[in-house]
C-alpha positions in Angstrom: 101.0 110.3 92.9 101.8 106.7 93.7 100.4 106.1 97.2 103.4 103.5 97.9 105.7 106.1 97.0 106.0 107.6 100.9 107.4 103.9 101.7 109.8 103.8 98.9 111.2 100.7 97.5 111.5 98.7 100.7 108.0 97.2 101.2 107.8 96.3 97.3 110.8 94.5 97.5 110.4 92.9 100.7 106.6 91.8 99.7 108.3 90.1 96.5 110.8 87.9 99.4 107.6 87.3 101.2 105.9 85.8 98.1 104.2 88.4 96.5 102.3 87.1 93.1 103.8 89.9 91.2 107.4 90.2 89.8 106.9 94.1 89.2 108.9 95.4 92.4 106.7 98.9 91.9 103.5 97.1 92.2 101.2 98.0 94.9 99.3 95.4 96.8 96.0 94.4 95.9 93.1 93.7 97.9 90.2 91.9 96.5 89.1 90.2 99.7 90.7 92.3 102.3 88.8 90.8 104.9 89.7 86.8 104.0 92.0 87.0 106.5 93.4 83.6 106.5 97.4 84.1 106.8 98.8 81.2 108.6 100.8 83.1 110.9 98.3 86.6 111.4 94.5 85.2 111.0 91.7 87.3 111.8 88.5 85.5 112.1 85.5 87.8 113.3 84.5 86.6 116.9 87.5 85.1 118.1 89.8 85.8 121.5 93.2 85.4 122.9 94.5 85.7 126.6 97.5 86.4 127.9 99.4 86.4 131.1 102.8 88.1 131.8 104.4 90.4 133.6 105.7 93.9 132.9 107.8 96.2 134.6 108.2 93.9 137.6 104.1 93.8 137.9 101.3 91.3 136.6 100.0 91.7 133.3 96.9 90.3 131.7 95.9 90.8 127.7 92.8 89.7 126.3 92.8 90.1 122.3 89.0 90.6 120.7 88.4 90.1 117.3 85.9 92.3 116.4 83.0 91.7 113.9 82.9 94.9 113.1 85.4 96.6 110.2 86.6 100.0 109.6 86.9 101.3 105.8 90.1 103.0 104.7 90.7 105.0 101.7 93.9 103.5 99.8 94.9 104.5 96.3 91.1 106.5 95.7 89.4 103.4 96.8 87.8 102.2 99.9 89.4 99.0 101.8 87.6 97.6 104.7 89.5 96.4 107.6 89.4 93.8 110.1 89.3 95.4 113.8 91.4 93.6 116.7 91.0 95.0 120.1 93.3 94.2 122.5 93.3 95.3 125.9 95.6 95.5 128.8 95.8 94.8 132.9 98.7 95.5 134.8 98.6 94.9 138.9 95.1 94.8 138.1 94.4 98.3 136.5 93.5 98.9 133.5 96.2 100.6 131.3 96.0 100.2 127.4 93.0 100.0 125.1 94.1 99.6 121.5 92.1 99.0 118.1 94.2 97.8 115.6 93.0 97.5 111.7 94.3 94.6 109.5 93.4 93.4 105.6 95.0 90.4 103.8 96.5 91.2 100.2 95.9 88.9 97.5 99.0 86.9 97.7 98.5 85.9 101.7 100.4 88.9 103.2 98.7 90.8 106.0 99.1 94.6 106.1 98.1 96.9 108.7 96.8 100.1 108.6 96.8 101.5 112.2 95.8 101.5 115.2 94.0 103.6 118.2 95.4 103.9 121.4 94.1 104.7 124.6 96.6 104.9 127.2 95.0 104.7 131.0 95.8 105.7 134.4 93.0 105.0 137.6 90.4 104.5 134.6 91.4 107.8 133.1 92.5 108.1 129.7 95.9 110.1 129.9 97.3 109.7 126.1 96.9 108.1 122.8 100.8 108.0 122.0 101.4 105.7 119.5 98.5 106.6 117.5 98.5 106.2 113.5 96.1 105.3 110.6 96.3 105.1 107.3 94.8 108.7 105.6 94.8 110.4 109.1 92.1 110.3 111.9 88.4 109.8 110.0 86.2 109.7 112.6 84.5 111.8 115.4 86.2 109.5 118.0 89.6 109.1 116.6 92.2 111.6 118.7 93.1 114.3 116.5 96.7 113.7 117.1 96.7 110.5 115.2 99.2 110.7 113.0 98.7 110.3 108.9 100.3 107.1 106.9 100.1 107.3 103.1 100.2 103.8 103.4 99.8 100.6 105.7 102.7 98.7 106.9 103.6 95.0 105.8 102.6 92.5 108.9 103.1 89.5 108.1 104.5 88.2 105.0 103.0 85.4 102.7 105.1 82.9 103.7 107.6 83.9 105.9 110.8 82.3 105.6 114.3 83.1 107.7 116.3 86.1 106.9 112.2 87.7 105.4 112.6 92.0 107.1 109.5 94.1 107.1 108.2 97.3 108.5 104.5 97.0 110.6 104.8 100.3 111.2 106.7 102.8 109.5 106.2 106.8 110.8 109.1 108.0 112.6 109.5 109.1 115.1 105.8 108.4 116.3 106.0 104.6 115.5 108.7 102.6 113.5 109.3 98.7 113.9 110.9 96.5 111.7 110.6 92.7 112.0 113.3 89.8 110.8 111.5 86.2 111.0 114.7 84.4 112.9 113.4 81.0 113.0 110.7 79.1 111.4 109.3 75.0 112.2 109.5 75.5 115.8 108.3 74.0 118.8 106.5 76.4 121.3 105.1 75.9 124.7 102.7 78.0 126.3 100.0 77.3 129.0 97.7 77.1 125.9 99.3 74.3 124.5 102.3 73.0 122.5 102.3 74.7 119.0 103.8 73.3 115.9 104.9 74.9 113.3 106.1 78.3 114.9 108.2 81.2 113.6 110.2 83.3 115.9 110.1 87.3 114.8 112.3 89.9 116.3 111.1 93.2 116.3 113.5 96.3 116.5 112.9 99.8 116.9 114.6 103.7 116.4 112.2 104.8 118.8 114.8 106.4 121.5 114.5 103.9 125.4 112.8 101.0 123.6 114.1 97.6 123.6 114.2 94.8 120.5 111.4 92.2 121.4 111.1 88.7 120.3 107.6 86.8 119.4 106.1 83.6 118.4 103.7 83.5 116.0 102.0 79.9 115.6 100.4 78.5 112.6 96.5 78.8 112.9 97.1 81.2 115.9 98.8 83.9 115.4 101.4 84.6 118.5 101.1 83.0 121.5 104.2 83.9 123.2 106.7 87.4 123.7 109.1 88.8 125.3 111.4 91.8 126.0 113.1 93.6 128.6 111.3 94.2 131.5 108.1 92.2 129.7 107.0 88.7 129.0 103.5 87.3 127.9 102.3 83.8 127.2 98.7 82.4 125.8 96.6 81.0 128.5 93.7 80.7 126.4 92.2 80.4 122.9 89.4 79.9 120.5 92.0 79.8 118.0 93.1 76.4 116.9 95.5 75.0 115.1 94.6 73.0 111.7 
């Protein structure tokens, strides 16, 4: 059975707008250096952190992303695919409330696909869920919660080279997670705390999900994004070892 199958014909024909190397719109991705994660817009060098300061829900939000030097292997097509690990992790009014590991490769024609993520949902330094939960062949390991839900395959990121009008699906397993991003703008200007970032692609991100609410983000080259927003929620980059080229 073709793996890709359970997405259908939307990822292989959006990964052909977003420069896929292949003109077969049935072609799976492949992954000779999964881990070369060098995508303009999503990199993923081991060691590396972001900060972020917003606000959410009318309180004070900090997010600090880690970039793990560890990996996770996946099992994609009968073969095993190691995966960069991103932590982020999330303050609001000073609590802790989100702890999430997220699991990222880099196809051979740039594109960055995602394969999941764990999430630990907190309240008063409890863990109280882990909606939103998904990985690619199910949970794996003895500390994965057993309700992660199972993808048959990972979800296109962050195309190749994302151009206006480009549509893609991170994550695509209704009704437990489902997001579809259109890149609205590309060659922008941002300015965050961090800096001013040039180039810089706007992405807006919709959702089925029932209460939740489009958001928009920046992604800047050599950074990945540095600024969001939504309703009820902004964040901007304070600080970075990331840096642009």
């Amino acid at each position: 059975m073709n793996p890709w199958k359970a997405v259908g014909p939307v990822i292989a024909v959006l990964a052909l707008g977003a420069g896929c190397a292949s003109n077969d719109a049935s072609a799976a991705p492949a992954f000779s250096h999964p881990l070369e994660i060098t995508n303009p817009y999503q990199p993923v060098p081991s060691g590396a952190v972001k900060v972020f300061s917003g606000s959410k829900d009318g309180r004070r939000s900090t997010i600090t992303d880690l970039y793990r030097a560890d990996t996770r292997t996946f099992q994609l097509d009968g073969n095993r695919l190691e995966c960069r690990v991103v932590e982020e992790v999330e303050f609001s009014g000073g609590q802790l409330v989100e702890d999430s590991r997220d699991y990222f490769a880099q196809s051979d024609d740039g594109a960055v696909y995602y394969f999941g993520e764990v999430v630990d949902e907190y309240d008063h330094g409890v863990i109280t869920s882990h909606e939103g939960s998904w990985l690619v062949g199910g949970p794996s390991q003895s500390d994965d919660p057993p309700d992660t839900a199972t993808a048959g395959t990972p979800g296109l990121f962050m195309p190749a080279t994302p151009s206006v009008g480009d549509a893609f699906k991170p994550e695509d397993l209704f009704p437990v997670v489902d997001e579809t991003g259109t890149v609205e703008q590309v060659g922008q200007r941002v300015s965050v705390p961090a800096g001013r970032f040039v180039p810089a692609i706007s992405v807006r991100e919709t959702t089925r999900l029932p209460g939740e609410s489009p958001e928009t983000k920046w992604y800047a080259a050599g950074v990945g994004v540095v600024r969001g927003k939504a309703k009820g929620e902004r964040f901007a980059l304070i600080a970075s070892t990331l840096r642009q080229p």
